[in-house]
N, C-alpha and C positions, 0 to 999 in steps of 0.2 A: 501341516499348518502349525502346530501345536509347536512342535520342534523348531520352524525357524522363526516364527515371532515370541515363543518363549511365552504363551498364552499359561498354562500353570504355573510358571516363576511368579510371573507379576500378579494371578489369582483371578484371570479375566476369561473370559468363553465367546467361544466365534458369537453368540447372537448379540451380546455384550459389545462387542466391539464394532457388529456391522449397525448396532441401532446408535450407537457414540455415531460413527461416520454418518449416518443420516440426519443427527442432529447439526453437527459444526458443517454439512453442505447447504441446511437449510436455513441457518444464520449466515452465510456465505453467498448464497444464488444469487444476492442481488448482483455480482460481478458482472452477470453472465448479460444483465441488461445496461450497468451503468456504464464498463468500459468500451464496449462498443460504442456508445454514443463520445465519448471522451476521444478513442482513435478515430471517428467520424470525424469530430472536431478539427482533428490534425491533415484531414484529407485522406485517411485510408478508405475503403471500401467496408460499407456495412454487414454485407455477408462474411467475410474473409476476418473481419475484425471478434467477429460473436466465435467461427470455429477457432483461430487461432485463442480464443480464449479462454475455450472451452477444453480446448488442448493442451493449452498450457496449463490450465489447473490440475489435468488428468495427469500427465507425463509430470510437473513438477511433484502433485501430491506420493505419486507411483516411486520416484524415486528417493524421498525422502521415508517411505514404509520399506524399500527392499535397501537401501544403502543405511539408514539411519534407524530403522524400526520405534519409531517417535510414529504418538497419535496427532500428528502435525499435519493439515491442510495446505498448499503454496497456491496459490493464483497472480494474476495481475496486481500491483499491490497500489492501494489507493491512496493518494499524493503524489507517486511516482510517476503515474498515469497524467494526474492534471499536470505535472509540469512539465512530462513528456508532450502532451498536446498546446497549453496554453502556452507555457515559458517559452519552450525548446521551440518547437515550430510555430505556434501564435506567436509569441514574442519575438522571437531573433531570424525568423523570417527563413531559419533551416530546413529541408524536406524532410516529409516524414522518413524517409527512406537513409538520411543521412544519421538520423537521430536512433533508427534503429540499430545503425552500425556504431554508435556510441554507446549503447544497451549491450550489444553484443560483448564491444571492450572491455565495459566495466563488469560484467561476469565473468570474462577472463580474467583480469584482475583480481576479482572476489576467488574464483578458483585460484588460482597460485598462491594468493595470499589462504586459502584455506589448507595445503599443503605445507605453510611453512607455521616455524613458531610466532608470526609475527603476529596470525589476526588475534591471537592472547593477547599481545603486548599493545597493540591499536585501541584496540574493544577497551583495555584495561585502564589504558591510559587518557582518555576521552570523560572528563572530569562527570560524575553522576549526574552532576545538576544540565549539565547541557545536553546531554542523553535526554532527558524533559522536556528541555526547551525547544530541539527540533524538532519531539517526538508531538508537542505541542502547538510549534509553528505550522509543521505540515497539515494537523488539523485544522488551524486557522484559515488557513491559503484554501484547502479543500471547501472551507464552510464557507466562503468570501465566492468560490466557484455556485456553491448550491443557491446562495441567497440571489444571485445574478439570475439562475438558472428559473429559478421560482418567480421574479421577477419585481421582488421586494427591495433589491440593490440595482441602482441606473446609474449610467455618469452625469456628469455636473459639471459642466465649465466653470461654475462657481466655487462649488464646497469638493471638489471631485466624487464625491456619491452621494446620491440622496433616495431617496424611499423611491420604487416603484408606484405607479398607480393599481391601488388595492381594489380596483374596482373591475379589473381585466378577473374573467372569469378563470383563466390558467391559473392566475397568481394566489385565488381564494382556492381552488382544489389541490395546490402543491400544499399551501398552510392547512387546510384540510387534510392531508397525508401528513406532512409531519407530524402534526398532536395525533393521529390516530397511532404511527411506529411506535412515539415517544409511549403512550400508551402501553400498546403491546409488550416495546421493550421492558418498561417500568412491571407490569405485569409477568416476566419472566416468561413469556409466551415463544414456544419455539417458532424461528423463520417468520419476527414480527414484521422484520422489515421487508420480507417478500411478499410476505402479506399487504403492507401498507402499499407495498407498489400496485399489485394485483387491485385491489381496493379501487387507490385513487384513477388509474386506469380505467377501468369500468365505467365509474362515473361521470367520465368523459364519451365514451359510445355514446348517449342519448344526446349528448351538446355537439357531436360531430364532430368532437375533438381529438377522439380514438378513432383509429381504424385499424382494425384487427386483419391483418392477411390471411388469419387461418390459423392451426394448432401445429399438427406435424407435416414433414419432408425430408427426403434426404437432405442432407446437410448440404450448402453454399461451397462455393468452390473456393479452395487457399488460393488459387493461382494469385489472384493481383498482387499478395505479401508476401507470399512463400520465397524466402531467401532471395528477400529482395533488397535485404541491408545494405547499405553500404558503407562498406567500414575504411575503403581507402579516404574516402571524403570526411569520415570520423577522426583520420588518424592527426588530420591540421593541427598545426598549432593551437588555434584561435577556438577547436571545442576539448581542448584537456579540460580544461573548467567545468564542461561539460560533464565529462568523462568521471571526473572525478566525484560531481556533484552525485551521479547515480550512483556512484562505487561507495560512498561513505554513507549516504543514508538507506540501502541498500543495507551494507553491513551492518548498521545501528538497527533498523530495525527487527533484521533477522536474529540481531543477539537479544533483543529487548525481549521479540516474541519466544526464543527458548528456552531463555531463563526464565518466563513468567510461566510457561506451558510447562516445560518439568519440572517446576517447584508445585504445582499445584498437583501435580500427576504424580506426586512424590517420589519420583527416578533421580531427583538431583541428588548428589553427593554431599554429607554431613559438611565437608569444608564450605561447600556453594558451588563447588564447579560441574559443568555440567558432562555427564559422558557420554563419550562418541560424539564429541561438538566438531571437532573435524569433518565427521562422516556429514553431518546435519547442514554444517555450513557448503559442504559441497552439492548436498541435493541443493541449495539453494541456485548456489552459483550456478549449477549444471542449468536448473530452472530456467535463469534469466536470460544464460546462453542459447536454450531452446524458444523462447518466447522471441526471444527478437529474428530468429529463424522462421518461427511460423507469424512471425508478424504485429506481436503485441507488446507493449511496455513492460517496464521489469517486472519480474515474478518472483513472488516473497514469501513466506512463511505469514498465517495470517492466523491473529490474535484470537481469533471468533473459532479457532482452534478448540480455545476454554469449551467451549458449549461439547464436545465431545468428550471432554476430560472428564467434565463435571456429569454425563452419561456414563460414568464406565471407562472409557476409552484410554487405554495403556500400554495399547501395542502400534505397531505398523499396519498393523489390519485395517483400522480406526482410517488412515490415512489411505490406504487401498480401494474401500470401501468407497469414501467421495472421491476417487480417480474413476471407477466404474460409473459410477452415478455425474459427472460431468461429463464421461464418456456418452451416457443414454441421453444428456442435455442437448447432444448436437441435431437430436431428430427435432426441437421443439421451436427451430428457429425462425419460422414465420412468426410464431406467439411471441419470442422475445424481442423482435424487430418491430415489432408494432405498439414495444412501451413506447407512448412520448415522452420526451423531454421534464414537462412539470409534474410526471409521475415520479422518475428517479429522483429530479433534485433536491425533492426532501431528504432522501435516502442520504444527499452529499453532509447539509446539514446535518443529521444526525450522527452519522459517521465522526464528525468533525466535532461535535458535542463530547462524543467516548472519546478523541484520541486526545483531549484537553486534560481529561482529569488527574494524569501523571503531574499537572504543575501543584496538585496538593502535597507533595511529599519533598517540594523543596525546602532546604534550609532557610527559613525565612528569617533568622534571625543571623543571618550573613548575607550582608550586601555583596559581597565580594564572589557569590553563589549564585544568589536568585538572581543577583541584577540581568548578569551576559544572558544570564535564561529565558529572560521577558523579553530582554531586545533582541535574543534569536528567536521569539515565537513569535512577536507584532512586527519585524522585520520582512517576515517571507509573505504575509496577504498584502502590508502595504508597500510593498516594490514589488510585488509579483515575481516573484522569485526563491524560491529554497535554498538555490545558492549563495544568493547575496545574505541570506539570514544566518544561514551556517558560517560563512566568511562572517560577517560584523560579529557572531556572538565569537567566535574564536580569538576576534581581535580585542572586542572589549572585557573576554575573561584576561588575557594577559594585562593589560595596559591597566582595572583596577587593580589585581593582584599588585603590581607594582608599585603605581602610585600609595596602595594600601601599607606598602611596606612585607609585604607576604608572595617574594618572587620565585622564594624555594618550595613554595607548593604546586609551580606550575608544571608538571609531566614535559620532559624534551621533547615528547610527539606534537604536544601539543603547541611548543614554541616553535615546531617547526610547522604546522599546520596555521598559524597564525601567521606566519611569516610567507607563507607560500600565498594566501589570500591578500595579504596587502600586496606582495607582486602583483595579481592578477586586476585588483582594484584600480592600483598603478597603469598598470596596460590600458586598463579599461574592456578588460575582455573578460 
């Protein structure tokens, strides 16, 4: 063990590392109840949604400790997930099943491009400020999911949203879980947010709002998802859009979360690059690849990683560790089927509070910076869409640059990436 995670190079010890992996599972578990309800949403089956999720987080994390030996966690990754179910198949009226085989694609994609020198040149070229603004937009879009969720956001034929009625007993115990996470989190308290579910949960038993089916079982059958993708129905014309949408925030975020997770773990390289990014990038891809085979949205490197780090955790152990511990997740799933609904969706809103706070570090004193940044984060909740936000911020970083007089700052990836979304705007697809 010692020998192939290199536990005395990096100065860390098996207990060290398997109490890191207990910490970044237990800032993590909420997955294990929110995306099941998410792939519910899209029409999957609720058993098959909880183990393929549970599997995926096992087999992704698993491969990123024996391919990449990074204290990195992979699961379902959250935004990917809401647009997988609301945009992709809520919105455009796709089956689940077709949307999986476009999950499938764009981890092929993400793999090939991990093999070649290109995803350097991609990652590199994708201006810093817009790197924020999806990574911001998607929290938006997610938080706009929770607030619905909780029943504080309604539609309006008038104003298009207006306040829920705060006097529905669901809507007072989801705002009761939220200030309780926020809490916890703010508190530095481990697994606050599994907590605040567990919590708000309970408090619903006495109202007849919970019903608990029980604790343990063997696990739920994969049949209904199990490679049930369809990728020939993927491969149309009419979902590259698609395709593409998973494959680049997919990639952004797996690079965001590696270079935040090995600078802090101190592995990163004095220049900033990070090593064995090839290797790390492809446990992802493999991830994603494996997730839409057993049935779930894409599978990501996941930021809540930190909480391991910051235990200790310096090896692939760290990562091994919550593959096992998601592994023993799969006996607990009558318990996690029986979260409701205004239990988790506080969880969305919070979530969506942490992925904002990347817009503190933009250039505010360059329009020509923050601007495309704000209109690719309040683009993707109000059109419901992460696509459409990534397209408009891509098109309005070039078109100020321009107008600004500042054309030779714009990366060629990115005038081609602009230019590919006004096609698709064009089409109208």
């Amino acid at each position: 063990m010692d020998s192939f995670f290199k536990l005395t190079e990096r100065g860390t010890t098996p207990r060290t590392e398997m109490m890191a992996g207990l910490a970044t599972f237990l800032t993590m578990a909420y997955i294990v109840v929110v995306n099941p309800g998410m792939m519910v949403a899209a029409g999957i089956d609720p058993g098959a949604a909880f183990v393929a999720t549970c599997l995926a987080a096992a087999i992704g994390s698993a491969l990123m400790a024996f391919l990449a030996n990074y204290p990195i966690a992979l699961a379902p990754g959250m935004g990917l997930n809401a647009y997988f179910a609301f945009a992709v198949v809520g919105g455009m009226g796709i089956s689940w099943q077709v949307a999986l085989g476009a999950v499938f694609l764009s981890g092929i994609i993400f793999f090939l491009v991990s093999l070649a020198g290109f995803r350097e040149w991609l990652i590199n070229s994708i201006p810093f400020s817009l790197k924020l603004g999806i990574a911001a937009g998607i929290g938006l879009f997610l938080g706009l999911i929770g607030l619905k969720g909780m029943g504080l956001v309604v539609d309006n034929p008038a104003t298009l949203v207006a306040l829920g009625p705060l006097h529905s007993v669901q809507t007072l115990l989801s705002c009761l879980g939220f200030l309780l996470m926020a809490g916890l989190v703010a508190r530095r308290v481990t697994g606050g947010i599994v907590i605040g579910i567990a919590i708000t949960a309970l408090l619903g038993v006495p109202l007849g709002l919970t019903q608990f089916q029980g604790v343990f079982s063997m696990p739920p059958s994969l049949a209904p998802t199990f490679l049930q993708m369809d990728i020939r129905g993927a491969l149309s014309l009419g979902l590259v859009g698609i395709v593409f949408t998973f494959f680049i925030v997919d990639l952004l975020d797996n690079a965001g979360t590696l270079i935040a997770t090995t600078h802090r773990a101190g592995l990163m390289k004095k220049d900033g690059s990070v090593p064995r990014l090839g290797r790390a990038l492809m446990a992802d891809s493999g991830g994603a690849m494996i997730g839409a085979v057993l049935g779930t949205s894409t599978t990501v490197s996941y930021i809540e990683s930190a909480a391991g780090v910051q235990a200790g955790g310096r090896t692939g152990l760290t990562a091994l560790t919550v593959a096992v511990l998601f592994l023993l997740t799969l006996f607990l799933a009558p318990l996690a089927t029986s979260i409701p609904g205004f239990a988790t969706a506080p969880a969305l809103v919070l979530v969506a509070c942490l992925m904002t706070q990347g817009l503190r570090d933009l250039a505010w004193d360059d329009t020509t910076e923050y601007l495309p940044a704000i209109v690719t984060a309040i683009s993707m909740p109000f059109t419901f869409s992460i696509a459409t936000g990534i397209g408009l911020g891509f098109i309005t970083y070039v078109l100020v640059k321009i107008i600004a007089g500042r054309a030779k700052q714009v990366h060629g990836a990115v005038w081609l990436l602009a230019v590919l979304c006004v096609i698709k705007f064009w089409l109208g697809s």
